[in-house]
N, C-alpha and C positions, 0 to 999 in steps of 0.2 A: 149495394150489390158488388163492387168493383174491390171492396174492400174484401166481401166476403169469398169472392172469387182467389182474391191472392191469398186468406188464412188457406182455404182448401188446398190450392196449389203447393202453399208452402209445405200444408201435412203429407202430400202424396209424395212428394219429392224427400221428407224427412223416409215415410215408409220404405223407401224406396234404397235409402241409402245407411239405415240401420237394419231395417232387414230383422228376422227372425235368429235365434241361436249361431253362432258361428261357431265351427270345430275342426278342434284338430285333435292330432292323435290321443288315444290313454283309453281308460276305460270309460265305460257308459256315463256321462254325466261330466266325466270330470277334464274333458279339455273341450266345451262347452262354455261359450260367454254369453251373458244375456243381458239384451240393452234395454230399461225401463225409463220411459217416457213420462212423466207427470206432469201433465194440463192442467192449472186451475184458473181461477178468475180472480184470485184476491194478489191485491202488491206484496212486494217482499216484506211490507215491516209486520203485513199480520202474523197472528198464532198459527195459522196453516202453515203457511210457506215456513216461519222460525222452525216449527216442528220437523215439515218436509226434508231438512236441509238437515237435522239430525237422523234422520228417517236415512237419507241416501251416505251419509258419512259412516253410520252404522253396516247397510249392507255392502256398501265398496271395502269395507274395510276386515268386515269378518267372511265375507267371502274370499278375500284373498284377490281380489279384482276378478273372481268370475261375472258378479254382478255389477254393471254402472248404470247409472242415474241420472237423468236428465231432467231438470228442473224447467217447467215455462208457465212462469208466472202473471199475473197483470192482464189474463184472458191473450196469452200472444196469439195463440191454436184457438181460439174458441170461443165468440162472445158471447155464450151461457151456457148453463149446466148441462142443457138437456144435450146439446150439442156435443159436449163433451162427453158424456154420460156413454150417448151412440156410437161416438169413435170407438170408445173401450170395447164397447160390446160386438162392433166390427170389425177388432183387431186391430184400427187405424193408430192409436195408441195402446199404451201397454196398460195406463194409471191415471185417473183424477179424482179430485177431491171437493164435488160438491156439495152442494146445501141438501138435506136429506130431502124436500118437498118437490122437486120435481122426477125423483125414482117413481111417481102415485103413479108416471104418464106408463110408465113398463109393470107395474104392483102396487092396485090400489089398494092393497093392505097399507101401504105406507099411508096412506090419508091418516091413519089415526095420529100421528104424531102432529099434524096440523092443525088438529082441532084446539081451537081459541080453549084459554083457560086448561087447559088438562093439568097441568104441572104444577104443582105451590112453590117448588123450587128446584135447584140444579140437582139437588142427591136425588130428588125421586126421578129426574130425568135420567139420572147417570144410571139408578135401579132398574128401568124398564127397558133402557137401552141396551145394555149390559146384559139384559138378565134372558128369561125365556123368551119375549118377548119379541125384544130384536134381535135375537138369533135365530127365531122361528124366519122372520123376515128377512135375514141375510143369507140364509140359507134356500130363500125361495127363488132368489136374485139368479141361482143359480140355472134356472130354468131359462135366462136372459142372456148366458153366457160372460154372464159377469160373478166374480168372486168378490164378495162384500166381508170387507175384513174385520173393520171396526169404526165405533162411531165418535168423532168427535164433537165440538162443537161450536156454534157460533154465537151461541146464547139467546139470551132472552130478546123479544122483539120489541120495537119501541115504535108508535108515530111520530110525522114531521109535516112540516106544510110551513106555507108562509105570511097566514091568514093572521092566526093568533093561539094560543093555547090551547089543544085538544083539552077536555077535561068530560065532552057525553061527545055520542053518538053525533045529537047535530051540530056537531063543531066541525065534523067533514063532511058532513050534509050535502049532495051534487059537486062534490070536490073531484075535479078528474086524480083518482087514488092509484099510483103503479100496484100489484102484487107479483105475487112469485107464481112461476109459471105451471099452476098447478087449481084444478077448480075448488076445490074446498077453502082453499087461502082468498080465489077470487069470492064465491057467493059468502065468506065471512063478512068482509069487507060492504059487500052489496047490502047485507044486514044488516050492517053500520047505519045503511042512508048513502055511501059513497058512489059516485061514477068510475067503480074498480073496472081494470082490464088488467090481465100480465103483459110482460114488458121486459126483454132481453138485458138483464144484470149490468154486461158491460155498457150498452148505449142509454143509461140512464142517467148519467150525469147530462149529457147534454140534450135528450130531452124534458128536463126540470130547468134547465138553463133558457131552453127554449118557450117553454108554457104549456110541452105537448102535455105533461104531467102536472096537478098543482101540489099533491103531495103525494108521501111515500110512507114503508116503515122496513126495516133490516136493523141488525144489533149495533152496540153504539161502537166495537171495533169498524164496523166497515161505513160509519159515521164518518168516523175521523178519518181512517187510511183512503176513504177512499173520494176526500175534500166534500164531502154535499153540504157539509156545512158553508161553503160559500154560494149554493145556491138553495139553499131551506134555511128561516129565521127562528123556528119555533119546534124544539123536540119533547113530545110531552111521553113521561116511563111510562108507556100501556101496560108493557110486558104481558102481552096480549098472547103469544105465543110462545114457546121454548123450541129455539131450533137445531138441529143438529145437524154434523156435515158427516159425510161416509167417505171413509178409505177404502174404493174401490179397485179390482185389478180385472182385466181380460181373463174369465174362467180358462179357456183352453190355454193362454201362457202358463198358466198359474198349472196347470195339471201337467205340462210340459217341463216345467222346472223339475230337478232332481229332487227327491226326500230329504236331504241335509239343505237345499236353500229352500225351501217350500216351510221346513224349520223355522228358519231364520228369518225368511218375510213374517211367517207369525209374531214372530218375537218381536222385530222393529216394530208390527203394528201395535203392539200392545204398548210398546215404552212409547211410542206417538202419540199414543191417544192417553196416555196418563201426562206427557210433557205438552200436548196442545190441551189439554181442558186449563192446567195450573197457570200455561202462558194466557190463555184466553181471560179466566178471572181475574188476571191483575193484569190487562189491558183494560178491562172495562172500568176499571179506575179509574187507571192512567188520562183512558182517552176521553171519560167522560168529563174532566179538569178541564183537559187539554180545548173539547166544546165547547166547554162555558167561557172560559179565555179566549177564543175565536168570536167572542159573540154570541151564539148560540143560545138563546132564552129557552132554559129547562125548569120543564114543570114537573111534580110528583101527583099522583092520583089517588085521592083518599078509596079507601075501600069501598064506599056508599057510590062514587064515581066508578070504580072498576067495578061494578055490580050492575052499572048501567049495563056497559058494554056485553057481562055476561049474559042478562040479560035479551039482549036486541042478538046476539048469538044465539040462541038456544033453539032459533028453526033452522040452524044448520047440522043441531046434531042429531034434529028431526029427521031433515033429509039425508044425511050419509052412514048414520050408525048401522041401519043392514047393511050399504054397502059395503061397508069394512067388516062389519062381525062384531054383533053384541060383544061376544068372548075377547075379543083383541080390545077393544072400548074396554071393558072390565080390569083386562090384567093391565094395562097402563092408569088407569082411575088406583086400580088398590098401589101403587108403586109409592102414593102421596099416604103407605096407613106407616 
């Protein structure tokens, strides 16, 4: 609580002292500065934050320093998405970059991207994200007073424990399982056979440390960056899910910027989200090495195995397919033709 007290502090005291546009004289727009804020939860060496920092170098730059950028990374403002998510949409900051699964709490249209198994690989994710699909859905954000720019990503998801090798279902069988703060990611997990709850991103290293949790699962970048590896023994590639992260802004800043930077924020988000997938792929390289060099016993799951899991899934998409929309289920299904 004392912690959480000071992050707030610290945001209203930030609001307070960057403030909305500053101006001076010229015409409409153009002696006008605008200070952009970005909150996220991942550390500096991920593809987020690398991308972010070409993201803010681009707009300081081709604005002419009308635009500056303020990076805070490592959850400084915010120990989870949702958290962060709210700020944007109250104004408190200008910009963050979370995991697309907990937007379901403001438009469960976004549930569909949750759903276990949807994806065969990154191109059909990149297809449906990119395409009608999640534009339909960035552009509903907008009803939230959030502007949803573009999607990046965090990749495919994986479990972890420290039992022994996931390879079915009851291999996490009453395992207290963290997920992501979002219910269709929880009742997956429950499908499993797991003792799933969600569980605030940033305070999860040291509830696994603790025993509050006895496994977990997130992409093998935030594996590595973000150490669980020294407290989880065993990572087995469910690849259970494909996840995405969104480049969100404050709609009403966003509608306040002039026509020429309104421009230009498009543009950085598009070169973002082409220079964070490319960085994202070749971390998950890197750092799945870098795992097994740590220690980290990793296992792969033959198809017959991941056909369990779909399997012991399949009363979730029981219960949520109305609620999302046969038609939205369909256009992400055909992305894999």
């Amino acid at each position: 609580m004392k912690k959480y007290l000071i992050l707030l502090l610290m945001a209203v005291l930030m609001m307070a002292a960057c403030g909305r546009p500053s101006t001076s004289s010229g015409s409409e727009g153009e002696g006008e500065t605008y200070t952009i804020r970005i909150a996220h939860l991942v550390p500096e060496e991920q593809s987020s934050h690398v991308a972010a920092e070409m993201f803010k170098e681009k707009l300081e730059k081709e604005s002419d320093g009308r635009i500056k950028v303020e990076l805070y990374p490592n959850g400084q403002l915010y120990g989870s998405d949702r958290e962060a998510i709210e700020a944007v949409q109250l104004g408190n900051i200008e910009m963050t970059i979370p995991a697309v699964a907990p937007l379901a709490s403001f438009n469960e249209k976004f549930m569909v991207f949750d759903l276990p198994f949807l994806f065969n690989n990154n191109e059909a994710a990149y297809k449906a994200l990119d395409g009608e699909l999640g534009q339909e859905l960035m552009k509903d954000l907008e009803e939230n007073n959030i502007k949803g720019l573009v999607f990046g990503e965090n990749g495919f998801r994986h479990m972890s424990n420290n039992k022994g090798p996931i390879e079915s279902p009851e291999d996490i069988e009453g395992q207290k399982f963290r997920t992501l703060e979002n219910p269709l990611h929880t009742d997956t997990f429950k499908a499993f056979g797991a003792n799933a709850s969600p569980f605030a991103f940033g305070e999860l290293y040291t509830a696994l440390q603790q025993g509050t949790y006895d496994a977990m699962e997130c992409p093998v970048s935030l594996y590595y960056t973000n150490k669980f590896y020294e407290v989880q023994d065993y990572l087995s590639m469910t690849g259970h899910v494909y996840a995405a992260t969104a480049l969100l802004m404050n709609n009403d800043f966003y509608n306040e910027l002039p026509e020429d930077l309104q421009k230009l924020v498009t543009e950085a988000s598009e070169e973002y989200r082409e220079e964070q997938r490319g960085l994202a792929q070749k971390q998950d390289v890197e750092f799945l090495k870098k795992l097994k060099e740590s220690g980290m016993e990793v296992n792969e799951l033959t198809d017959e195995q991941r056909d369990e899991f779909r399997d012991a899934a399949s009363s979730v998409y029981d219960k949520y397919v109305d609620r999302i929309g046969q038609d939205l289920v369909d256009k992400a299904l055909e992305a894999n033709n």
